[in-house]
Backbone as JSON Lines, residues from 0, in Angstrom:
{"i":0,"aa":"X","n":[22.31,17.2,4.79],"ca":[21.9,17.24,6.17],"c":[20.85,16.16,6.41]}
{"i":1,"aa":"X","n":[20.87,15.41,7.45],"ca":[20.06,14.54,8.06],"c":[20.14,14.78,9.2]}
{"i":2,"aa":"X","n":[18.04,14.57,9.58],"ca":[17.76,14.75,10.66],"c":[16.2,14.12,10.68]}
{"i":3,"aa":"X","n":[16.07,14.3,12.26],"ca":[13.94,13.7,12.37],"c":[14.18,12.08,12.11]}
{"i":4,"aa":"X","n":[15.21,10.87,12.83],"ca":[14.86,9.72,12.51],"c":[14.78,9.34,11.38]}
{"i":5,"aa":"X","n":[15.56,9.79,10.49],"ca":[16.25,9.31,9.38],"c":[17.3,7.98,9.45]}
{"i":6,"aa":"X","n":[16.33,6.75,8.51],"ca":[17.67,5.75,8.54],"c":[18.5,5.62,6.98]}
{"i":7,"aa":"X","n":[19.8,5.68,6.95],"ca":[20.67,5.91,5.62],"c":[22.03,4.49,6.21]}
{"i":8,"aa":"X","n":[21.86,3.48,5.32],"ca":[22.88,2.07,5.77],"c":[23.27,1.57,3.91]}
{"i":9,"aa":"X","n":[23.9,1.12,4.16],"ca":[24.73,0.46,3.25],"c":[25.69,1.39,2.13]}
{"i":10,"aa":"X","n":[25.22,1.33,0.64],"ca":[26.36,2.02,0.16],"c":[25.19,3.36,-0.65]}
{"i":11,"aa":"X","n":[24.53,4.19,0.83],"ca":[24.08,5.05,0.18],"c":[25.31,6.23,0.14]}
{"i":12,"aa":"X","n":[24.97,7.07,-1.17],"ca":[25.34,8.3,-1.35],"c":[24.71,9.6,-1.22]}
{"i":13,"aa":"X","n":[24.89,10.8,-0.27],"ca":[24.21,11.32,-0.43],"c":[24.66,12.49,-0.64]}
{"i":14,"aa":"X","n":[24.76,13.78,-1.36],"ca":[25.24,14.7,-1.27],"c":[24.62,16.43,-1.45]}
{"i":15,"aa":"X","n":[25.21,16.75,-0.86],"ca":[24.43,18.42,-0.8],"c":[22.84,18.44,-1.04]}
{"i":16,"aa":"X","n":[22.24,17.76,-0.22],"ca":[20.72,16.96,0.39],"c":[20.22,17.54,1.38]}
{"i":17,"aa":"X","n":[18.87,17.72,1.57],"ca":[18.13,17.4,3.13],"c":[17.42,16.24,3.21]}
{"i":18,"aa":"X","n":[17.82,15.31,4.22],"ca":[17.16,13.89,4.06],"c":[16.22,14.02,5.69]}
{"i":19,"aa":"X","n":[15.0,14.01,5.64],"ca":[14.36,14.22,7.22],"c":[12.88,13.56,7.49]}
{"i":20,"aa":"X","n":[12.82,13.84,8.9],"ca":[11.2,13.13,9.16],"c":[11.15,11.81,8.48]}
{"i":21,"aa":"X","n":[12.01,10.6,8.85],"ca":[11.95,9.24,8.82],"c":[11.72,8.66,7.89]}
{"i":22,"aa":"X","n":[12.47,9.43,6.85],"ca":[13.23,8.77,5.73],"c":[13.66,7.48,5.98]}
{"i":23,"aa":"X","n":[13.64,6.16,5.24],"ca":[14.27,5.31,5.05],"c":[14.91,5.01,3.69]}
{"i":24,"aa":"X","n":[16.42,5.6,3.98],"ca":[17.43,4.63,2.6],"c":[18.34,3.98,2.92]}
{"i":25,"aa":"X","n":[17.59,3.35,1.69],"ca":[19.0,2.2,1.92],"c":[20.0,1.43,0.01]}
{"i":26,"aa":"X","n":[20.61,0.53,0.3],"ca":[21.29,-0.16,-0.76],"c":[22.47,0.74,-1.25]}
{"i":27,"aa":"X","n":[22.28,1.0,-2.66],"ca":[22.92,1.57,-3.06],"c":[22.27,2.57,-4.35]}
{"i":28,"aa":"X","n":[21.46,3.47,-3.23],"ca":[21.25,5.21,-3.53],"c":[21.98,5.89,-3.8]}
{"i":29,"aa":"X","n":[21.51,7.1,-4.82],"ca":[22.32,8.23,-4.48],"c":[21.21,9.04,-5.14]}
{"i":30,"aa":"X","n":[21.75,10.4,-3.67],"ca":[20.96,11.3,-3.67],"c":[21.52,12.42,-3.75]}
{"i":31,"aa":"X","n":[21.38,13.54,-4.82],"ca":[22.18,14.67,-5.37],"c":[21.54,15.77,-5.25]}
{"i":32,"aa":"X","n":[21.65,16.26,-4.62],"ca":[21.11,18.12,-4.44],"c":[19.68,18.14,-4.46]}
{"i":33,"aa":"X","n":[19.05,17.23,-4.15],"ca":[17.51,17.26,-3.61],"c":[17.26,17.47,-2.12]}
{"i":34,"aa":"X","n":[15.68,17.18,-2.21],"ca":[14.86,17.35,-0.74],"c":[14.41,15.92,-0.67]}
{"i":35,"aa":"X","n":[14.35,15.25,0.54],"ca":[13.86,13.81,0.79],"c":[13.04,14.28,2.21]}
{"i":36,"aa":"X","n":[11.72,13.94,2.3],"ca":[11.2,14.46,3.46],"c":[9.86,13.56,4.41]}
{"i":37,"aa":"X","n":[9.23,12.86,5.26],"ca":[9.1,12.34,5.4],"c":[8.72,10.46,5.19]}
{"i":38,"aa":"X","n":[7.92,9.81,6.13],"ca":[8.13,8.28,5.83],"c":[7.99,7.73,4.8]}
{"i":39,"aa":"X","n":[9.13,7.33,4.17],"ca":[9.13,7.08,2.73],"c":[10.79,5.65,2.55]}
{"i":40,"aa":"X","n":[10.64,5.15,1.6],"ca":[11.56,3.89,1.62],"c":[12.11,4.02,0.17]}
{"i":41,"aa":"X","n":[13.4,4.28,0.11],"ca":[14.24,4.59,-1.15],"c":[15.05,3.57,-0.96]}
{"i":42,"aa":"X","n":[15.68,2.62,-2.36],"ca":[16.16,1.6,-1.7],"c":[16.4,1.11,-3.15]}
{"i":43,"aa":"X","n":[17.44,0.08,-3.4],"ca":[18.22,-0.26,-4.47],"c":[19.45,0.4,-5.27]}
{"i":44,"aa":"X","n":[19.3,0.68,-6.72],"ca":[19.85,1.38,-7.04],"c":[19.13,2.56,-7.73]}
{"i":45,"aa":"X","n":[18.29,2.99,-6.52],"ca":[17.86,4.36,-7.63],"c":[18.33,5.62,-7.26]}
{"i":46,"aa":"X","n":[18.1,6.56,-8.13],"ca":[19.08,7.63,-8.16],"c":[17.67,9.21,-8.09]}
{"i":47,"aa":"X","n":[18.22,10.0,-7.34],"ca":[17.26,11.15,-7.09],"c":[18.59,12.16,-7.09]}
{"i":48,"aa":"X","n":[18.1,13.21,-8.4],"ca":[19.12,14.45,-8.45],"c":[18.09,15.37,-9.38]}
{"i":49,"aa":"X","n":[19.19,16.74,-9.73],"ca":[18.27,17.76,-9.74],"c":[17.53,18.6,-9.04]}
{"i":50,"aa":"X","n":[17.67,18.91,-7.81],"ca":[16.76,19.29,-7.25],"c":[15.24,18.73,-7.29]}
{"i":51,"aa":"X","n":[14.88,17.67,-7.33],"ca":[14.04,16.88,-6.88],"c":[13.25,16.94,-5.16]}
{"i":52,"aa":"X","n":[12.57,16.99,-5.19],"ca":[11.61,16.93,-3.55],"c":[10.74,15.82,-3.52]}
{"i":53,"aa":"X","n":[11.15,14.76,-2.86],"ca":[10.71,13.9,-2.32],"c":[9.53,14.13,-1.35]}
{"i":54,"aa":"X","n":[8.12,14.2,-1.1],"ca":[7.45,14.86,-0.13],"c":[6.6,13.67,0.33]}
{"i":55,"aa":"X","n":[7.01,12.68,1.41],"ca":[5.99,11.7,1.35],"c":[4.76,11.96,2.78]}
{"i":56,"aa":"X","n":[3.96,11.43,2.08],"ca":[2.33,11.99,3.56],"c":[1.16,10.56,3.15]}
{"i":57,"aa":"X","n":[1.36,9.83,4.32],"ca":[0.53,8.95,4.22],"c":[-1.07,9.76,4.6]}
{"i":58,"aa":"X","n":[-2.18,8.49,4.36],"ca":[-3.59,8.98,5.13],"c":[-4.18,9.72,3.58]}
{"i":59,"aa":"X","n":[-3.69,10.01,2.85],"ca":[-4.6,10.85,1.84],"c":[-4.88,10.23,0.81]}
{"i":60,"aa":"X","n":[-5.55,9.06,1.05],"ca":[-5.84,8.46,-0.16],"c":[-6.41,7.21,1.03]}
{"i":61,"aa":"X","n":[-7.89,6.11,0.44],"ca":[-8.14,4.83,0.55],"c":[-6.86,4.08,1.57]}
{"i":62,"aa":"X","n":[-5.61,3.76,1.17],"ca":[-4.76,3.38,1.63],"c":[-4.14,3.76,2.4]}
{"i":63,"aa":"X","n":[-4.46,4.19,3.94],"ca":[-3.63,4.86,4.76],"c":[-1.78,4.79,4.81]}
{"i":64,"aa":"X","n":[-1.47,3.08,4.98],"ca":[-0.48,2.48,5.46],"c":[0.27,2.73,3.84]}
{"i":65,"aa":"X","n":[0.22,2.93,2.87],"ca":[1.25,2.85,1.97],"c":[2.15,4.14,2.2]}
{"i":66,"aa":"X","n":[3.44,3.58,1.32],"ca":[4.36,4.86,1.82],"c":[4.78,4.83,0.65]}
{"i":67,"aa":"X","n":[5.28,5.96,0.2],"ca":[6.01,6.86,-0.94],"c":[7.24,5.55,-1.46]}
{"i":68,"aa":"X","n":[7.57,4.76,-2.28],"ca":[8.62,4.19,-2.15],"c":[9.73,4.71,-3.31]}
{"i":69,"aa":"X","n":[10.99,4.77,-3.94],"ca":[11.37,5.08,-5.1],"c":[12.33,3.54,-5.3]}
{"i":70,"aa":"X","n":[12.74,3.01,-6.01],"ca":[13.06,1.62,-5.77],"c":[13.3,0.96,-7.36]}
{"i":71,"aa":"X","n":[14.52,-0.21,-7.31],"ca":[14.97,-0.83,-8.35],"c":[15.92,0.24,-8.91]}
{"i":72,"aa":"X","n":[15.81,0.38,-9.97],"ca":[17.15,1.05,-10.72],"c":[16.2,2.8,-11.32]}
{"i":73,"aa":"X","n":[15.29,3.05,-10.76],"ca":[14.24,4.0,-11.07],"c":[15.32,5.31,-11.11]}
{"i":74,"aa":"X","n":[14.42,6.69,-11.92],"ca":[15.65,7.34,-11.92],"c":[14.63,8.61,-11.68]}
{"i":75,"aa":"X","n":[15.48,9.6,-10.96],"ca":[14.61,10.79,-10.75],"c":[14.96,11.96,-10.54]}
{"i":76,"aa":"X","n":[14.65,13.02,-11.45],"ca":[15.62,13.91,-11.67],"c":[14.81,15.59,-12.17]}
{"i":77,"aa":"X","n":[14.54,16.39,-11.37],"ca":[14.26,18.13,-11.51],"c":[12.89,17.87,-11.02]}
{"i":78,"aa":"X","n":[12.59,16.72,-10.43],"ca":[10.93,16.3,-10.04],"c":[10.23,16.82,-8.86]}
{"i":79,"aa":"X","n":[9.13,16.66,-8.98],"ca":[8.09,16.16,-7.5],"c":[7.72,15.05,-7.19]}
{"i":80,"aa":"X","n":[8.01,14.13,-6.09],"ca":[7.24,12.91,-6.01],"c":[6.72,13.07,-4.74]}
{"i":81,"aa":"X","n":[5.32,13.04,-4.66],"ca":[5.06,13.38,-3.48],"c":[3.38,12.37,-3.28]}
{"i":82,"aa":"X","n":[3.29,12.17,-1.79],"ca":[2.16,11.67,-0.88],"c":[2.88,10.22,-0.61]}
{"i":83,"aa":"X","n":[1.81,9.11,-1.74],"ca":[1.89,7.93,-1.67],"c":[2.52,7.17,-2.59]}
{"i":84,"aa":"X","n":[3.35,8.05,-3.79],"ca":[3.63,7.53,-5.07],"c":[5.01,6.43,-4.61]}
{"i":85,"aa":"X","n":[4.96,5.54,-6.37],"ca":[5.74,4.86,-6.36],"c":[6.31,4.09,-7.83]}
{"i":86,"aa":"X","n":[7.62,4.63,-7.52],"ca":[8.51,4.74,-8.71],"c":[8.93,3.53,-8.39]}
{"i":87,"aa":"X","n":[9.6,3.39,-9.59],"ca":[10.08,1.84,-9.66],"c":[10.54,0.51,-10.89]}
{"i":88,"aa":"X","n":[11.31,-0.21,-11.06],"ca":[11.81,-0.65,-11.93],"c":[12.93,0.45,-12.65]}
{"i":89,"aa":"X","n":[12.45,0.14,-13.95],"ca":[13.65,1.26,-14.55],"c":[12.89,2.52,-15.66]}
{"i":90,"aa":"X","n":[12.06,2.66,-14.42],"ca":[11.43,4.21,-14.98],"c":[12.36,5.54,-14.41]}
{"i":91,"aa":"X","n":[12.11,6.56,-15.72],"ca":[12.86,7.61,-15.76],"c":[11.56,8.73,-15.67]}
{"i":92,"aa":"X","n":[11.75,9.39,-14.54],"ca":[11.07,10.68,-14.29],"c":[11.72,12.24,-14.26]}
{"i":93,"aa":"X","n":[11.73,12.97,-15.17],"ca":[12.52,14.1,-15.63],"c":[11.19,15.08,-15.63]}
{"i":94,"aa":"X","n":[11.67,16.16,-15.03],"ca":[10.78,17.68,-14.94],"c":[9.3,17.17,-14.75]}
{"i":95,"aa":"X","n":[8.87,16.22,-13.71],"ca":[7.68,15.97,-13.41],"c":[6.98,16.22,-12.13]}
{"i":96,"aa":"X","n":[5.45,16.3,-11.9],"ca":[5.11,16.22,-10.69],"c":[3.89,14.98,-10.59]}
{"i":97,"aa":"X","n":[4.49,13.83,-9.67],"ca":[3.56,12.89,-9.79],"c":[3.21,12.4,-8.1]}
{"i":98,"aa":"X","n":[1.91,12.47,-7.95],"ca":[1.48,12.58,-6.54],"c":[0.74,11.36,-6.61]}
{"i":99,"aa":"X","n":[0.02,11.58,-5.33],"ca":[-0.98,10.81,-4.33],"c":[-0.47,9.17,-4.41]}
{"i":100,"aa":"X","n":[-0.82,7.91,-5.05],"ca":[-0.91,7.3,-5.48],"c":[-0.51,6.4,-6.99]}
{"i":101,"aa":"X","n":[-0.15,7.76,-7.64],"ca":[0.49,7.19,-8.67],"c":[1.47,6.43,-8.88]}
{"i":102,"aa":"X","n":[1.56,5.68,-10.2],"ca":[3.19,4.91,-10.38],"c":[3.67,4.38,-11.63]}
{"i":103,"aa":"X","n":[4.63,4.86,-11.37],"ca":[5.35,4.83,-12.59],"c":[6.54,3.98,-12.8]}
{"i":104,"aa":"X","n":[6.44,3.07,-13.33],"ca":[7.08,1.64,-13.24],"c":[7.89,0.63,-14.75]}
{"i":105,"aa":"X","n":[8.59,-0.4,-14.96],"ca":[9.19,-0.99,-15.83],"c":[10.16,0.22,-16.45]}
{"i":106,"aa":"X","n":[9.98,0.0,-17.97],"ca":[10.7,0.58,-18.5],"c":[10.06,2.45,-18.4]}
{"i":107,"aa":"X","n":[8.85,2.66,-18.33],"ca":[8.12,3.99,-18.48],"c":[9.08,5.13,-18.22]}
{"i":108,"aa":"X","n":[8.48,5.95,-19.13],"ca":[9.56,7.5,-19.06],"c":[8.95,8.84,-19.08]}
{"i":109,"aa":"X","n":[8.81,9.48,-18.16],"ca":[7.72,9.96,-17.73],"c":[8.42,11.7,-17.94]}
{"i":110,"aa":"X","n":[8.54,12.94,-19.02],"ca":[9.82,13.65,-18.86],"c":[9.03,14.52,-19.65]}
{"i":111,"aa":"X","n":[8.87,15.98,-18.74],"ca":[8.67,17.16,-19.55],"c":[9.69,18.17,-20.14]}
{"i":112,"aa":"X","n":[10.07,19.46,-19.23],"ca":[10.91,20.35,-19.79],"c":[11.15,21.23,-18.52]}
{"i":113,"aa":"X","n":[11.93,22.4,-18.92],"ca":[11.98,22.86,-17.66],"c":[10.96,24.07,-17.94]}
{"i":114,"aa":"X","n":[10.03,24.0,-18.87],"ca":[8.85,24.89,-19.11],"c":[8.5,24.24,-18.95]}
{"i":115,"aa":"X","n":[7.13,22.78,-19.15],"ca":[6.53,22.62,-18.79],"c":[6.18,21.08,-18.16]}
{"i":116,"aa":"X","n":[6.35,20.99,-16.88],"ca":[6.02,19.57,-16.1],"c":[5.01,18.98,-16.86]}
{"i":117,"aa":"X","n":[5.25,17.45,-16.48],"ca":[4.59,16.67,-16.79],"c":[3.37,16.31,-15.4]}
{"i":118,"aa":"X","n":[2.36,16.44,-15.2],"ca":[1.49,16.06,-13.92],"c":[0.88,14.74,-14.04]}
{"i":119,"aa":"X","n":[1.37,13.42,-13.28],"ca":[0.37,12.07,-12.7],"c":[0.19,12.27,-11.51]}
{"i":120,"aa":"X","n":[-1.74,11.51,-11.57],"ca":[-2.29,11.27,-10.38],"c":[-2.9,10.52,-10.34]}
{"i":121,"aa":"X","n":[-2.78,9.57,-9.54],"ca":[-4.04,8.38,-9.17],"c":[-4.48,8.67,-7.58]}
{"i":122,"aa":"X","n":[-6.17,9.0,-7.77],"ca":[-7.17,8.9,-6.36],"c":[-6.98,7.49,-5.84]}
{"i":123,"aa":"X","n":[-7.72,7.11,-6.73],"ca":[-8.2,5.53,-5.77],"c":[-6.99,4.47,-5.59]}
């Protein structure tokens, strides 16, 4: 389901999803049985499944204007990514919750269990 000014163009995939509140995806996504939820920019080939929740909220952190991005070939899967974070390159995030500001980037592999998450945060 998409709704709330959601933009989805090129060869995204999305399936059994809520994509809302001005989402931007694009390239060639795919999005599998997650939550995607406000202004946030997904884009390349990265992949969000698992039940994953995307939760992006600018303003809470130094940096008002940054937005949540997930991007490059990044992979994301039973997670939380939420505020200002930003995934990227060909990092793998499995059973995690990584907020505000954080990021997790290149090759990095960021993967707990389904007992116990892994938690990143960066304030500043």
């Amino acid at each position: 389901m998409l709704w709330g000014e959601v933009y989805a163009t090129d060869n995204v995939w999305i399936d059994n999803s809520e994509i809302s509140q001005g989402a931007y995806i694009s390239d060639s996504v795919t999005i599998s049985d997650s939550l995607v939820c406000g202004q946030c920019r997904i884009f390349g080939h990265a992949l969000i499944d698992q039940h994953s929740m995307i939760v992006a909220a600018q303003g809470l952190t130094p940096d008002h204007q940054l937005l949540l991005q997930i991007y490059d070939r990044a992979r994301v899967s039973a997670s939380r990514i939420v505020h200002q974070a930003q995934i990227y390159g060909d990092a793998v995030v499995r059973y995690a919750f990584i907020e505000h500001r954080a990021e997790v980037f290149d090759f990095a592999s960021v993967e707990g269990n389904e007992e116990n998450n892994v938690w990143l945060w960066r304030l500043r």
